[in-house]
C-alpha positions in Angstrom: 4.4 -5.3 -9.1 5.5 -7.5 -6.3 3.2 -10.0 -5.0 2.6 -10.1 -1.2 3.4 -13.9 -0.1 3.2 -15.2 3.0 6.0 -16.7 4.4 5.4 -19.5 7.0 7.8 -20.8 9.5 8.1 -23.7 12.0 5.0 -24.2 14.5 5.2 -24.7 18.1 8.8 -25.7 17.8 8.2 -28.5 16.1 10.3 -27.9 12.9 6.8 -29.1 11.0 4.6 -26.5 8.3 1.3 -27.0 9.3 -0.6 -29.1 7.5 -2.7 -27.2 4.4 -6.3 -27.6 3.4 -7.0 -29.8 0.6 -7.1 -26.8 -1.9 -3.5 -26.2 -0.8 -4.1 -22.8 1.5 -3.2 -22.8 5.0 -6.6 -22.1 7.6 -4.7 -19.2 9.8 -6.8 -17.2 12.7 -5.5 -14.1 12.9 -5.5 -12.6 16.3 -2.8 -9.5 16.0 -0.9 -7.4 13.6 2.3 -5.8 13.0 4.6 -3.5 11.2 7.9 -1.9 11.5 8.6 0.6 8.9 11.6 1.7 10.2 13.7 -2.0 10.4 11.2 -4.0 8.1 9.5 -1.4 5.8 7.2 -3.1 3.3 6.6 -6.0 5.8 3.7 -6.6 7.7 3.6 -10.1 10.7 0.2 -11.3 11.5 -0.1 -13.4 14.5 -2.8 -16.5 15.5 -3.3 -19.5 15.6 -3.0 -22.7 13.1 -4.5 -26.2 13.8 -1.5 -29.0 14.0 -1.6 -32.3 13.0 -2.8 -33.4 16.0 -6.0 -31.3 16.5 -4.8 -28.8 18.9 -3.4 -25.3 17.6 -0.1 -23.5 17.7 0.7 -19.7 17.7 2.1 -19.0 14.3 3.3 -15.9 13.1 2.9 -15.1 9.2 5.6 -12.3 7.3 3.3 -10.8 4.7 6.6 -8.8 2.4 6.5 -7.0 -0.7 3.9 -4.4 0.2 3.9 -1.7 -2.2 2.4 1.9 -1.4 -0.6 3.4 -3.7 -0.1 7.4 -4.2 -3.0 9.4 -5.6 -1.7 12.6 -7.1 -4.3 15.2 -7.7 -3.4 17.0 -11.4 -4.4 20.8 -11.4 -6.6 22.3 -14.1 -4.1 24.4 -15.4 -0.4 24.7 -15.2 0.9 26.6 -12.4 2.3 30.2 -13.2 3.7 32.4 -11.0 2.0 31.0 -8.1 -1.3 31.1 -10.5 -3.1 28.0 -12.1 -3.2 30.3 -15.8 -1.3 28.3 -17.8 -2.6 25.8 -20.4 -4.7 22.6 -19.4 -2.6 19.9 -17.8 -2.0 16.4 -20.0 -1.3 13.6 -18.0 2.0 13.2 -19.9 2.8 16.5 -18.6 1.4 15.3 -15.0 3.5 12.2 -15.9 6.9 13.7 -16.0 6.1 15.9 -13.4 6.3 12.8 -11.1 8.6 11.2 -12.4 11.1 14.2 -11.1 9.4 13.9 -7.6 10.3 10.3 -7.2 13.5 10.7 -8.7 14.1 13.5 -6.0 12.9 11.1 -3.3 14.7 8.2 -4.2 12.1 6.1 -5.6 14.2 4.2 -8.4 11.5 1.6 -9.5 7.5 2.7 -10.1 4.3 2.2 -11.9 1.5 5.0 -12.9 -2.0 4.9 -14.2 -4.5 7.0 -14.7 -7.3 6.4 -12.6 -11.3 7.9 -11.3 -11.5 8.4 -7.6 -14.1 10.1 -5.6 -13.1 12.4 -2.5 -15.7 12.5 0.7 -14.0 14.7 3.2 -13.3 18.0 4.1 -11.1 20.1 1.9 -13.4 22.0 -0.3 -9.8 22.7 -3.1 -10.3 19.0 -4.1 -13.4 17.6 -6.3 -15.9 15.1 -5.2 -14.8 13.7 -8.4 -11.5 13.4 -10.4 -9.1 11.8 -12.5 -5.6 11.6 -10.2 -2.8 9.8 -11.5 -2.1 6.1 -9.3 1.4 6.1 -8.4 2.8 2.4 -7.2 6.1 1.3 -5.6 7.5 -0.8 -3.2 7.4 -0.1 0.5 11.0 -0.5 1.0 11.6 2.5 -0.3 10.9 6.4 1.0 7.6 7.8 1.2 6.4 10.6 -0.9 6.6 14.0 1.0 2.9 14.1 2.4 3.1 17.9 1.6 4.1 17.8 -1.9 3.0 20.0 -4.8 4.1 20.9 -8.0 3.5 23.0 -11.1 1.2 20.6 -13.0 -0.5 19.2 -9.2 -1.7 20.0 -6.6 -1.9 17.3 -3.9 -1.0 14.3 -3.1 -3.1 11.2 -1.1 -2.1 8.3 1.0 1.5 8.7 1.1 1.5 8.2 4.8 -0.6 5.1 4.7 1.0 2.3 6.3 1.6 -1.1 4.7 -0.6 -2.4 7.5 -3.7 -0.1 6.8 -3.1 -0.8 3.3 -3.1 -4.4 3.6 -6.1 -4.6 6.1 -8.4 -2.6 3.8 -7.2 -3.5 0.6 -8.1 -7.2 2.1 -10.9 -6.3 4.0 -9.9 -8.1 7.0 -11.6 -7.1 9.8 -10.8 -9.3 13.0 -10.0 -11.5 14.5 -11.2 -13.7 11.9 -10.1 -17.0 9.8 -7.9 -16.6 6.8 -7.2 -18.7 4.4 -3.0 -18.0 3.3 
């Protein structure tokens, strides 16, 4: 799994990092976010401010790459048969392989699956309050899984669209602006 580091550049001109905390982080208010998933896809730039050297503050802008996208795919009870779900109950290995077709279709050379226990709270009554989906995770960079996609051993799949900057936002519970601490 790649790691999301933040990569820091000059401040106010100056050619100068920054100076860090004494635990080694970098104090960072974050004013503004972006992402461009078309030229930069798994990157995400925060904007804000940084104190300098001197005391005052600088506008710094801090790359956030290596964002990776979290797929949820819902596994149907049974194995789908002629358009019916009669056939035995699915395994995950089944569920497994399944997947591992759809992101070879899609392009998605490098990725990483768990099972995992995920509640639902909205409005489609075809999916469980509670289930066990199957986490798919790979990098940003590369295409998204079709939003729409089913197959014979699933039925659904979740957060495919989500941007890296959602992703990151609530995954880091930033709610802003605030201080961070990079």
């Amino acid at each position: 799994a790649a790691s999301a580091a933040p990569a820091v550049g000059s401040v106010g001109g100056a050619g100068q990092l920054p100076p860090l905390e004494e635990d080694g982080t970098l104090s960072f208010f974050w004013i503004d976010a972006y992402e461009d998933h078309i030229n930069a896809p798994g990157s995400v730039y925060l904007f804000g401010k940084v104190r300098t050297s001197n005391g005052g503050f600088a506008s710094c802008c801090v790359g956030v790459k290596g964002l990776e996208r979290n797929v949820y795919i819902l596994p149907r009870k049974r194995a789908l048969i002629n358009g019916q779900e009669i056939g035995e109950e699915v395994e995950f290995t089944q569920l497994y392989k399944e997947v591992q077709q759809l992101c070879k279709n899609n392009k998605i050379t490098r990725f990483g699956c768990k099972k995992v226990d995920r509640s639902y709270a909205f409005e489609d009554p075809t999916v469980p309050q509670n289930a066990s989906y199957l986490k798919l995770v790979y990098s940003a960079e590369m295409p998204m899984v079709p939003f729409d996609a089913s197959g014979q051993y699933f039925s659904k799949v979740f957060g495919s669209q989500t941007s890296c900057l959602e992703r990151l936002l609530l995954k880091r519970r930033i709610m802003g602006p605030c201080w961070l601490k990079l």
